[in-house]
C-alpha positions, -999 to +999 in steps of 0.1 A: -767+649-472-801+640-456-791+604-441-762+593-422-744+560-403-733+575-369-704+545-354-697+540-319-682+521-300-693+508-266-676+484-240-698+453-246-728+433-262-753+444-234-745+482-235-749+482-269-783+465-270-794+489-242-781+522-263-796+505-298-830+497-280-834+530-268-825+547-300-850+530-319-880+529-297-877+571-293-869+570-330-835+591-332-824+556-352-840+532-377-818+505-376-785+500-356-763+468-361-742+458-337-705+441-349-696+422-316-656+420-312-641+447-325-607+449-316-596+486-312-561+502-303-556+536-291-543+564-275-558+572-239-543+594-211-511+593-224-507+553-230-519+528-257-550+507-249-555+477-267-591+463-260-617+445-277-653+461-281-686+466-298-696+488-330-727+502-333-733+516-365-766+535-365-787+550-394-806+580-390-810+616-408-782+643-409-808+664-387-812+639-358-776+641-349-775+664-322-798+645-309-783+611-313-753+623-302-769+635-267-787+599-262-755+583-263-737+602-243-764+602-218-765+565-219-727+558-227-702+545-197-672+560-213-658+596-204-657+602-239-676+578-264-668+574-304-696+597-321-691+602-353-713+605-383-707+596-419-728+607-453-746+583-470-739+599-506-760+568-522-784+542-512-817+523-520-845+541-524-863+524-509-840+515-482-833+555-472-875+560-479-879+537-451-856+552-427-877+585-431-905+568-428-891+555-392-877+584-373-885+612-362-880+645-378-863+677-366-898+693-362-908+673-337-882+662-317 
């Protein structure tokens, strides 16, 4: 699949803002929504965390990954951030035309 929605999740309203902005001004991203409040349990070192959070859910192109993945790290405070990337198997036209239109592509990176 050509495009994709890469989630993560991030510790609050500004971080995410901060990761979103950068991702779209150096193009890795078209678009990335931010879902304030997300309430998330899980497993961490051993014992279950309950905390509430932000989702980020980013669209970009299956090729810009590696690079997306390396921003958000880069800019991420946890030790080890939710990266993941889903297929977009169907869209708008026009709506996944646009995104191409918007970020960069793998040859010039």
């Amino acid at each position: 699949m050509q495009h994709i929605v890469v989630l993560s999740t991030v510790s609050n309203k500004e971080e995410a803002k901060k990761i979103a902005k950068v991702l779209v001004e150096v193009k890795l991203a078209a678009c990335v929504n931010i879902v304030d409040k997300v309430e998330s349990i899980y497993e961490w070192q051993g014992k279950i965390q309950e905390d509430s959070e932000v989702l980020m859910i980013i669209k970009t192109k299956n090729e810009l990954f590696e690079s997306v993945m390396k921003k958000i790290k880069e800019l991420h405070s946890y030790e080890v951030p939710e990266i993941v990337a889903l297929d977009i198997k169907q869209g708008s036209y026009d709506y996944l035309k646009w995104i191409d239109e918007v970020v960069k592509t793998s040859t010039n990176i």
